[in-house]
N, C-alpha and C positions, 0 to 999 in steps of 0.2 A: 829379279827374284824377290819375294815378299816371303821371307823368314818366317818359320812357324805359321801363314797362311794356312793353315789346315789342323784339322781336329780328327784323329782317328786312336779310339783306345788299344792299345798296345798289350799284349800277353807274355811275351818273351822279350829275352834282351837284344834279339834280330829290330821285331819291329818298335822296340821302344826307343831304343839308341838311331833306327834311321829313321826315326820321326821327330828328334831334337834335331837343331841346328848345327851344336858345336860337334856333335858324336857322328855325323851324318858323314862324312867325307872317309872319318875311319873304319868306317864298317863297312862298306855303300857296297863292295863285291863281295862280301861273304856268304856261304850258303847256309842255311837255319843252324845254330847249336844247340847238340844236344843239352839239353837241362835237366838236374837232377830232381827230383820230383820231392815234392812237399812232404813234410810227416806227418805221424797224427798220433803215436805210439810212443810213449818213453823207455818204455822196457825192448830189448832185443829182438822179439819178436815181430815188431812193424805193429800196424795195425791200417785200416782205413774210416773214411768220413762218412763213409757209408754205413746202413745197418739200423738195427730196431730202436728205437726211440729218438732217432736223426731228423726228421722232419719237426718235431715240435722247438729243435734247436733253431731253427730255422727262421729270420724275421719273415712278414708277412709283405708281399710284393703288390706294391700300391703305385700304375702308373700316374708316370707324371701328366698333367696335363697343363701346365705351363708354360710350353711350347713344342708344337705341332709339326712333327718334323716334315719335310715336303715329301721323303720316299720313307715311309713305314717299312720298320723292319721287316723280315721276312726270310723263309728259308734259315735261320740263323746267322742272317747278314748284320751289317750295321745299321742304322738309325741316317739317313743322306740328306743331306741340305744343301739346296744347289742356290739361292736366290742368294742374291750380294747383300751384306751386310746394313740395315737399319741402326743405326745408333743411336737416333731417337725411339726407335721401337722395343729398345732391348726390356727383357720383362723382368721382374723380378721373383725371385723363387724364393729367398732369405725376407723375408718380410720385417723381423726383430733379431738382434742380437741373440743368439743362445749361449754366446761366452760368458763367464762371468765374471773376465778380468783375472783370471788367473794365470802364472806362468806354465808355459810347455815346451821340454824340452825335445827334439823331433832327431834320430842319426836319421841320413837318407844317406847314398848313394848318388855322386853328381859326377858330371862329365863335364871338364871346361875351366877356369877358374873362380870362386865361390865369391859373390858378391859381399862386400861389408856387411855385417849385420845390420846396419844403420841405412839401408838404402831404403828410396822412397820406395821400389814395390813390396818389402818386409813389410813398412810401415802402411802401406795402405789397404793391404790385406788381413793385418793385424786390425787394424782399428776397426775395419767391414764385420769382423768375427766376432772380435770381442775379447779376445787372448792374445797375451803376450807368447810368440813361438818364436822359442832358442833355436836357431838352427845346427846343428852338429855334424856339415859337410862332410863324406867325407870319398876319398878318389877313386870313381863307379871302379876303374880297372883292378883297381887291389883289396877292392869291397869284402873279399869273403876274410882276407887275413886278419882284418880290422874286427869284422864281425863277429869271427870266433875268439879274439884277444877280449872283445869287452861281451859279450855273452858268458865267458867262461868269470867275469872277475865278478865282482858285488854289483859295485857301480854303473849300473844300465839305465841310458836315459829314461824320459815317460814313454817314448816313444820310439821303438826300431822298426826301417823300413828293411824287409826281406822280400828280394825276388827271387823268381822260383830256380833260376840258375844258379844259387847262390845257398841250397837247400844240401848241401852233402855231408856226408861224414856226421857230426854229432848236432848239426846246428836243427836238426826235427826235435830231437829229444831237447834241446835246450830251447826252443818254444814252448814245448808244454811243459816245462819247469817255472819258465821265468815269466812267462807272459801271462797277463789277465783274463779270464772268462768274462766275454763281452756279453751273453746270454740274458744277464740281468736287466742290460738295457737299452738290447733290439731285437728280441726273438722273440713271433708272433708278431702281438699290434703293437710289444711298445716301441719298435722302431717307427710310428707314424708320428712319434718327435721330430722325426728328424725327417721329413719328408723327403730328400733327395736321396738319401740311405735307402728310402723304403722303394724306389724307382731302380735301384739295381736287382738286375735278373738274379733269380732264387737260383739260377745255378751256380754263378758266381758265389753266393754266399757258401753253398755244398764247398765249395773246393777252400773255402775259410774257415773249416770245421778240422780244427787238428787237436789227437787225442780225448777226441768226442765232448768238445768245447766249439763254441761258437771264438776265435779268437782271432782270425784275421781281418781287417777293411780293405776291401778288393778293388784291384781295377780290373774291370770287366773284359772283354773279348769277344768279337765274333766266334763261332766253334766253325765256321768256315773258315777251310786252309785259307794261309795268309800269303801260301807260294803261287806267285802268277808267272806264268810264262809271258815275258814280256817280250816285245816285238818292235821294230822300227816300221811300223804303218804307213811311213809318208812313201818309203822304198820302197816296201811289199805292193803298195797302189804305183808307182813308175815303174816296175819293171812287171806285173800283173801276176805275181807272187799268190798262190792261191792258202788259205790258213790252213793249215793239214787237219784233216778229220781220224787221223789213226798212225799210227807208230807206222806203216808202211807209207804214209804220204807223207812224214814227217822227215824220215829218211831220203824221200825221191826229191823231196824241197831243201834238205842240204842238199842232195848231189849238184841242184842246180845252184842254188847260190855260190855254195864255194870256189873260188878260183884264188889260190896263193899268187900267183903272178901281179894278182890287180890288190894285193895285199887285203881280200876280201876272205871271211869263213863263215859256214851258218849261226852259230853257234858258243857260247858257252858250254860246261859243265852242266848236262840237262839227266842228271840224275833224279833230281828231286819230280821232276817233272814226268820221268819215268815211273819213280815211282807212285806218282797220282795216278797213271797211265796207266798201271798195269793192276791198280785197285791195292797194292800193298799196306799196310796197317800204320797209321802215321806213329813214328818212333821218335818223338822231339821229347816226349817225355817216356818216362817208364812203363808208368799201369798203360799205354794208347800200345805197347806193343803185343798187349795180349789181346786174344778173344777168343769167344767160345764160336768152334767149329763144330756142328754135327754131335755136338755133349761134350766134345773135349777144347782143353783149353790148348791153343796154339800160342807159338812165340812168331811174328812177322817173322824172324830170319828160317823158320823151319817151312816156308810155305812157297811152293813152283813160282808164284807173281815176284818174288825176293828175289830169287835168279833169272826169273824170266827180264824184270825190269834193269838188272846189270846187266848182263849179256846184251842186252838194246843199246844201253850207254855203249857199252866197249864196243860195238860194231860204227856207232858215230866217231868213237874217238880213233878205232884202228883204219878207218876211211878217208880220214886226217879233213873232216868238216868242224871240227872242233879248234875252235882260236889255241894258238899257241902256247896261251897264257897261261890256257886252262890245262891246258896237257903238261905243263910244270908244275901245277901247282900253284901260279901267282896268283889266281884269278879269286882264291880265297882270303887274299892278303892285302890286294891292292882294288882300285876304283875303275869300275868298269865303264865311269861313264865317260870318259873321255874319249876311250874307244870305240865304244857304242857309237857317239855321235857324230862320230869320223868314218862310221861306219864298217868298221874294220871286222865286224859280225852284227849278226841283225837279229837273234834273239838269243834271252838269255833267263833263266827262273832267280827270281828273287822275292823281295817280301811288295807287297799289293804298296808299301808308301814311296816305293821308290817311280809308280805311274806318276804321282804328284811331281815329288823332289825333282825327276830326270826331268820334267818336261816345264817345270819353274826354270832351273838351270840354265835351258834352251830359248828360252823363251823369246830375250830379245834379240843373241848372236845368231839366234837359225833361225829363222820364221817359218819356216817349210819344214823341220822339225818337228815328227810327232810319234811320240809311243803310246803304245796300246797294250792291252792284255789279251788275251789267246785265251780263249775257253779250252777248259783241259778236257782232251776226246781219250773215248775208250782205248786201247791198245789195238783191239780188233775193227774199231770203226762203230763201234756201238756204243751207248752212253758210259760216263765212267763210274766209277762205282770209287767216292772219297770217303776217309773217313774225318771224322772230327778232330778237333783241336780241341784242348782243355776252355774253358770256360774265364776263365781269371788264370794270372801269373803272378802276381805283382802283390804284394801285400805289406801292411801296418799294423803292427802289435803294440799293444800296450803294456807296460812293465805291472809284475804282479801285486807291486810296492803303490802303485798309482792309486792315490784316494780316491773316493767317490768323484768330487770337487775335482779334481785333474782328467778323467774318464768321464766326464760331461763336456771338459773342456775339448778336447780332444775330437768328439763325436761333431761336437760344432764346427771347428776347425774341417774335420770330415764331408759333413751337411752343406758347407759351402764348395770344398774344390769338388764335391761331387755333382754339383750344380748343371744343369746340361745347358747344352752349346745355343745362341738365343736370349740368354740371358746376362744381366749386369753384373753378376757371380761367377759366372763363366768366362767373360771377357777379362775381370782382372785378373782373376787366376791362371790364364793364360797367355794376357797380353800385357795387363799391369795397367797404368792407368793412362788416361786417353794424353794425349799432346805432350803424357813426360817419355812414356816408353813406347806408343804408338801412334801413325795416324792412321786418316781414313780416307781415302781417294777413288770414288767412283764406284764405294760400296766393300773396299779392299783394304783390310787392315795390314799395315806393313810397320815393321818396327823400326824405332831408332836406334841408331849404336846406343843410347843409355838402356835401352829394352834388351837388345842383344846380351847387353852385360850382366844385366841385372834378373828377365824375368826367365829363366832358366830352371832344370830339373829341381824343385824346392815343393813348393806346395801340390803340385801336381801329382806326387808319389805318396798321399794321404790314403785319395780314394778319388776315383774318376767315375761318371755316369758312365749308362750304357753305352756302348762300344757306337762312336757317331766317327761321316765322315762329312767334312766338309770345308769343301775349296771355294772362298769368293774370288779368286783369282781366276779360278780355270774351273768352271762348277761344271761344267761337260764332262771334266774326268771324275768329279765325286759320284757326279751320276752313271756313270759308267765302273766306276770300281765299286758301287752300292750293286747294281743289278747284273756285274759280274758275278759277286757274290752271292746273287738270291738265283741265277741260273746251278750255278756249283751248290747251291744249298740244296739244291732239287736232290742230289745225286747222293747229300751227305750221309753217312751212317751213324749212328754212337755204338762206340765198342762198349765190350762187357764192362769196363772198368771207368769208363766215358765218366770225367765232374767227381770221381774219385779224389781226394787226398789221400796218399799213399806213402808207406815208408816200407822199403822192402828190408827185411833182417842185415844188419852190417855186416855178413859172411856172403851177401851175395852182391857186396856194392860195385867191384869191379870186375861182376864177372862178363860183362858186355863191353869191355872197355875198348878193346883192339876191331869189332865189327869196324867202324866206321874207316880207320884204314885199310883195309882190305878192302872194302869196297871201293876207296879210290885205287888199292891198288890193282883189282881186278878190272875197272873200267879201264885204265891208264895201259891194261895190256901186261904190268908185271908180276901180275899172280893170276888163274885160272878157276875158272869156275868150281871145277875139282877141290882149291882150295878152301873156297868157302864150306864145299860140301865136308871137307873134313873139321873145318873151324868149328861149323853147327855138332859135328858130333862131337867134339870134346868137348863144345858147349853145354849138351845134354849132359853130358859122364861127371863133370868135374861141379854141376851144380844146374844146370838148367832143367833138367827132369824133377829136383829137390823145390826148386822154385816154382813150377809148374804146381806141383802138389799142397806146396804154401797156398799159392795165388785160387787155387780152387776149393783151399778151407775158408780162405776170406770170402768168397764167393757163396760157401754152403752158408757159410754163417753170418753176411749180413746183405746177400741177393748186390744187386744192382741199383746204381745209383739213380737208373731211369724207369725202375720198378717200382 
């Protein structure tokens, strides 16, 4: 396995944490979480990032052309580079210095134990910039309690990293309290300071727009779902497994795979997958659960594809092709790839970087080992109808206290880990410096334990370029999870609220809270479909028809973010 071999920008805490090393083992079976959505309103009434005089907020979108990626984005894929790594070719995108030797101090969010301050990749990325960057670690798991302790006091570094899971309760409104209007010095042209800032997609910026400020620095994202149905391919080709083209041959290919006796099942927990299947409205974040149907605004859980796509699940799981694991429950808690590659089920939906991780893992123990990803088919055999994913997740504000002189410094520090994949700015920020934290073997950069240790969640959660993937390891699968994605991109939709930043009124924060159990407990067989149908109606009575009527003043009053 070569650690961190691979570059795919990350949107949620699914696929950010299974695309680090140390976070990768603990997450690696979980299916998407829900995340609380971004704000943009200080006052009680919400507000969004959308609406009239929003686009002038907006910096001016200048690609890069400092390096060429080999598969062009498209569809709203990633950015794919399939050829082994050049180390003498890498280019540069930071030409001079833009720090100017000032200190910055940065909270992030990390998973693992926090390097010294004093370690050589601090230092070599510092001196590349031109600023000195305090780091202020602190433990991704218990991030939000930290966050609201030092949001809520005086003393806020220059710099707080928020991700979008990490977004409830009062931390929207304490954004646009505390944090600075970057407007002044990247919206329009004068972000072509910063050239690699100016190379992030303008939708990404849209979703860094809270309280009708320009104030987050984003990491990017495909808006192609990031949930792939993955498959064990090497079986599916020896025993002549055919890929099911609709929820009816998906079921007839468990009947045939499962056999408990030979300790074999089709499947995981293929809800999520369902609901791609049956075209349901992605609900990872808030504003993606609404849309306008026919002039009225829908909630996903009030819509036939909502039930039609559980009822699908619970006939897998009442037919008992669904691993054991999943049917208790553990399959969300624990790592699925040991069983996977024992073979003990042979597909299973999780986030697109686990095609990578699973098949690095396998690499040298199985050589006949291979996973692939499953194009998601319509439910009836016809194409499928997905919708998008937010655009960015992941962001860094700067405190409102921060000088000119620190908010320069800052943008630099930015300008470089934004740097795209190809380049001398890219590599350290990701791999730290050559022969101390990695090498290079046959075009494949792999790390050392002092890389392991050292070049970890830090600079990375500044600001990342466009959403890139790429394996010199196994570039067959970058290329293959790039134009998985521009097939599903075909299909994508953006809902009404699609690149929105949204804060919905604090009286209606938990009112979706118990859906998601119900739905396992409806697949799992111990509640009925009947109950959901009653869930949605108290959901309507006790504040869902109220929210409906919010969500389409926000709509009369500042349209659509893709209007």
């Amino acid at each position: 396995m070569t650690p961190n071999a691979s570059a795919a920008s990350a949107p949620s805490r699914r696929s950010f944490l299974a695309s680090t090393a140390v976070a990768a083992a603990a997450v690696a079976g979980g299916m998407p979480l829900l995340a609380a959505c971004g704000g943009s309103d200080s006052g009680s009434n919400g507000g969004s990032s959308s609406g009239k005089g929003v686009k002038k907020l907006l910096p001016a979108y200048v690609a890069g052309n400092v390096v060429t990626p080999d598969i062009p984005a498209k569809n709203g894929s990633a950015l794919g580079f399939t050829a082994k790594l050049d180390l003498a070719g890498l280019k540069t995108s930071v030409p001079k210095k833009l720090g100017k030797g000032g200190k910055v101090s940065i909270m992030s969010p990390f998973w693992g134990s926090p390097p010294k301050s004093d370690n050589a990749y601090y230092k070599a990325m510092n001196a590349l910039i031109g600023v000195d960057v305090e780091w202020q670690n602190q433990d991704g798991n218990t991030y939000d309690q930290k966050l609201g302790a030092v949001l809520a006091s005086s003393d806020i570094p220059d710099v707080v990293v928020i991700p979008g899971w990490n977004m409830g309760g009062k931390i929207p409104s304490a954004i646009v309290g505390k944090f600075a209007d970057l407007g002044p010095y990247l919206s329009g042209d004068k972000i072509k300071e910063y050239p690699n800032l100016a190379a992030i997609p303008t939708d990404a910026w849209q979703r860094s727009i809270f309280g009708g400020k320009l104030r987050g620095l984003p990491q990017p994202s495909p808006y192609v779902t990031g949930i792939v149905p993955l498959y064990r391919k090497d079986i599916f080709d020896k025993e002549g497994y055919q890929v099911p083209t609709s929820a009816d041959e998906f079921m007839a290919l468990a009947k045939e795979i499962t056999n408990p006796k030979a300790k074999r099942w089709a499947c995981l927990d293929m809800k999520w997958t369902a609901f791609q299947a049956f075209g349901v409205l992605s609900g990872s974040e808030k504003p993606l659960g609404w849309n306008l149907v026919d002039g009225k605004l829908v909630n996903r859980v009030e819509t036939e594809e909502y039930l039609e796509a559980l009822e699908w699940t619970r006939k897998l799981f009442a037919a008992g092709y669904v691993h054991p694991d999943a049917r208790l429950g553990k399959s969300a808690a624990t790592d699925p790839g040991p069983k996977f590659a024992a073979g003990e089920f042979l597909i299973y939906a999780n986030n697109i970087v686990q095609w990578w991780s699973r098949t690095a893992e396998q690499a040298t123990q199985n050589p006949e080992y291979k996973i692939w990803g499953m194009d998601i088919f319509g439910h009836d055999g016809g194409d499928p109808t997905l919708w998008a994913e937010q655009p960015a997740g992941i962001f860094a504000f700067v405190s409102k206290k921060a000088s000119e002189s620190v908010i320069r410094d800052v943008l630099a520090v930015a300008n470089v880990t934004a740097a795209p994949y190809g380049t001398k700015e890219y590599m350290l920020t990701n791999y730290g410096v050559e022969g101390t934290h990695y090498t290079v073997k046959d075009g494949v950069p792999t790390k050392t334990e002092q890389g392991n240790n050292e070049v970890l969640n830090a600079y990375v959660m500044v600001a990342s370029p466009a959403a890139t993937i790429a394996h010199p390891d196994f570039p067959d699968v970058a290329k293959a999870q790039v134009e998985w994605q521009q097939r599903m991109g075909a299909f994508t939709k953006k809902s009404t609220f699609y690149g929105q930043q949204i804060t919905e009124p604090s009286r209606y924060t938990n009112l979706s809270n118990d859906f998601e159990q119900l739905e396992d407990d409806i697949t799992r067989g111990r509640k009925k479909i009947s109950d959901m149908q009653q869930a949605v109606s108290d959901w309507k009575s006790k504040g869902g028809d109220r929210l409906r009527d919010w969500y389409q003043k926000l709509l009369d009053d500042n349209g659509t973010a893709t209007s």
